[in-house]
C-alpha positions in Angstrom: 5.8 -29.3 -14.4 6.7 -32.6 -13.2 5.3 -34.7 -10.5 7.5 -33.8 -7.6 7.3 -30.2 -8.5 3.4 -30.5 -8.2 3.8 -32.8 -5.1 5.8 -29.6 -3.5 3.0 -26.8 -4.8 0.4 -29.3 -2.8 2.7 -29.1 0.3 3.1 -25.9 0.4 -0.4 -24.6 -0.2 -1.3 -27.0 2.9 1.3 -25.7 4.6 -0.2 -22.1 3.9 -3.4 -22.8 4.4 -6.1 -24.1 1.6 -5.6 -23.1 -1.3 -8.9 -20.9 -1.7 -7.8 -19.3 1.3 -4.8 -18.4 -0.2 -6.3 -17.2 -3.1 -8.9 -14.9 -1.1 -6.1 -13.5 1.0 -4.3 -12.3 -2.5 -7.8 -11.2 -3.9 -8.5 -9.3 -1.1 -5.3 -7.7 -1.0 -5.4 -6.8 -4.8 -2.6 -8.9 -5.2 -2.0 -11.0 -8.8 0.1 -13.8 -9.4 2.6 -12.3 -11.2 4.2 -9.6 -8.6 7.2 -11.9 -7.5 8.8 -8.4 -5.2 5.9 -7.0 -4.1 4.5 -10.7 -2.7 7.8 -11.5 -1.3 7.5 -8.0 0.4 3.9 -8.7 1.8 5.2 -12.3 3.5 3.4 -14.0 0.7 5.1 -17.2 -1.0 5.6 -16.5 -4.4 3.6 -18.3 -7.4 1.6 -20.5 -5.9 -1.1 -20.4 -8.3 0.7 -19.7 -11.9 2.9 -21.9 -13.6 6.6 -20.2 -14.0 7.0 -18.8 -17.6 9.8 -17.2 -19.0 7.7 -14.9 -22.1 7.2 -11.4 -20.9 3.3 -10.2 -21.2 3.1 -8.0 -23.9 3.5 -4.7 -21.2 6.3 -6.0 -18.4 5.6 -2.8 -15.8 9.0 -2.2 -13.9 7.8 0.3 -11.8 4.4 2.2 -10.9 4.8 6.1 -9.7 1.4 7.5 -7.8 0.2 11.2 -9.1 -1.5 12.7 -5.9 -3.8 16.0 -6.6 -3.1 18.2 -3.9 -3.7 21.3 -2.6 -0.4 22.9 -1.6 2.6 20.4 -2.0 4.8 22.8 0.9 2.4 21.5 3.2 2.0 18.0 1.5 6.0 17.9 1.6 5.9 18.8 5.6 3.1 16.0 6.2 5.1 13.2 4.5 7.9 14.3 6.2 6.1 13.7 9.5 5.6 10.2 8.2 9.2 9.7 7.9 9.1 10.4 4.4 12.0 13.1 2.5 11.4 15.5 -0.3 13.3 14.0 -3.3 13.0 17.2 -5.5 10.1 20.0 -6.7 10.2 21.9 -9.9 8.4 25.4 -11.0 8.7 28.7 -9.3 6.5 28.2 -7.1 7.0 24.3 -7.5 3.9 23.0 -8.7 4.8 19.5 -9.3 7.2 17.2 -6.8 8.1 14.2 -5.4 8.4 12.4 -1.9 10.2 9.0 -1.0 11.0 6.7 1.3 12.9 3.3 0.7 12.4 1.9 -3.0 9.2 4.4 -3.4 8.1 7.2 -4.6 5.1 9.2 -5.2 4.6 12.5 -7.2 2.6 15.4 -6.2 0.9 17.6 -8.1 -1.3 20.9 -7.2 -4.9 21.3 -8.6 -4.1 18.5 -11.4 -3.7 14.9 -12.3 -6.9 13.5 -10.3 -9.2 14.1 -7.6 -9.0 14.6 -3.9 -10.5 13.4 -0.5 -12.2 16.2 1.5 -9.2 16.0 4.2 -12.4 15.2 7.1 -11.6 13.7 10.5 -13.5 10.4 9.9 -13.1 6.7 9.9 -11.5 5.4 6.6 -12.8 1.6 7.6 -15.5 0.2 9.8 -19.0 0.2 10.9 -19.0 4.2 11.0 -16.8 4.9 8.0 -18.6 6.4 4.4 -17.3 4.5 1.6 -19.2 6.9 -0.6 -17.1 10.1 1.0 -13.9 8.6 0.2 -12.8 10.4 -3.2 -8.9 10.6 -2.2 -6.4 8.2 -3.8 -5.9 5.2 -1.8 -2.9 3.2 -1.3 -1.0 0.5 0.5 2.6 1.4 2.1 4.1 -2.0 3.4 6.4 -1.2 6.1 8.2 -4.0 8.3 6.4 -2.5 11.8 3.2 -0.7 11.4 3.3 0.0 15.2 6.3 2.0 15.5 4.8 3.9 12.1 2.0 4.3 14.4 3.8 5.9 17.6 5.4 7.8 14.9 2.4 9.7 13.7 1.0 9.8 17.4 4.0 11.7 17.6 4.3 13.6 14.9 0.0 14.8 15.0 -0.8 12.3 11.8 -4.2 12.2 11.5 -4.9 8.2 12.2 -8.4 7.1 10.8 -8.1 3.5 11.6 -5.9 0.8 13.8 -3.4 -0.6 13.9 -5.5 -3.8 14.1 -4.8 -7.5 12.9 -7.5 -7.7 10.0 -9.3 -11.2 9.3 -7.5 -11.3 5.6 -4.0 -11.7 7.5 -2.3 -8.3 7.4 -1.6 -5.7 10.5 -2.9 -2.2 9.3 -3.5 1.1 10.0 -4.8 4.3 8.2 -3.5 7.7 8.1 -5.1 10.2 6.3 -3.3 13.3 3.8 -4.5 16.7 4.6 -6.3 16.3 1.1 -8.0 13.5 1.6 -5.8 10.4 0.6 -5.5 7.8 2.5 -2.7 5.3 3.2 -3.0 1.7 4.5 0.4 1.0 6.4 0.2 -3.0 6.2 2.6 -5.5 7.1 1.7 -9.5 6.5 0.9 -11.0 9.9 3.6 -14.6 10.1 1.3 -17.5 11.2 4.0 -19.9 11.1 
């Protein structure tokens, strides 16, 4: 890397923020240095902390699919349809084994297999009066481009909202929603401080 390319990092990082800070907002988020799309996504400038390399690690992931356990994928199907989500396809008679999507995701569903599951209770997911302990569903981050009209949305629709939509300290606007089988999803979108 040349001087001027380093001299543009530095700005940039200042420009951000400190560096550490930057770093602790990507730890905190589970975020690595080598996600270019899902950064970019988030708000987050890309590579900031990794010099560009054109060799492939040894496994180049192209895509992740979730596996949710649940208890009855009809019902699972209606409640991510509330969400906004569609049904992309089932198979078995009965289906046993599915798939919902929205955008560029997907996630799978399958009954009684392929992990654990949440008890489905009315509770906090986050805070002073949430259970860390209790929480045995899958969890996982949905980045939308407005969490508050996902919000209204599930007002709407009956979602079950466990937490938000509030501006958290680590720079992201979330809320929680929970799945009747206890998974939870963290609707996030980066919060601009330019």
């Amino acid at each position: 890397m040349g001087s001027d390319a380093g001299a543009d990092r530095a700005a940039v990082l200042r420009g951000a923020g400190s560096a550490f800070r930057f770093s602790q907002e990507r730890y905190l988020l589970g975020l690595s240095g080598t996600c270019d799309r899902g950064c970019a996504a988030r708000g987050f400038p890309l590579r900031l902390t990794r010099r560009q390399t054109t060799k492939r690690p040894q496994m180049y992931a192209k895509a992740i699919t979730p596996i949710l356990n649940v208890s009855d994928i009809q019902r699972s199907f209606d409640w991510f349809e509330k969400l906004g989500w569609k049904k992309c396809w089932d198979w078995g008679a009965p289906p046993t084994f599915g798939s919902v999507g929205s955008g560029e995701c997907e996630i799978f569903l399958c009954v009684n297999a392929q992990g654990g599951r949440g008890d489905g209770e009315n509770r906090p997911s986050f805070g002073p009066d949430s259970n860390g302990a209790a929480e045995t569903g899958v969890w996982m981050s949905i980045w939308v481009d407005d969490v508050d009209a996902v919000h209204q949305r599930c007002i709407e629709q009956g979602v079950e909202i466990s937490w938000g939509p509030e501006n958290m300290p680590w720079g992201v606007r979330e809320m929680h929603v929970r799945h009747p089988d206890g998974h939870v999803f963290r609707i996030s979108r980066g919060i601009d401080h330019s």
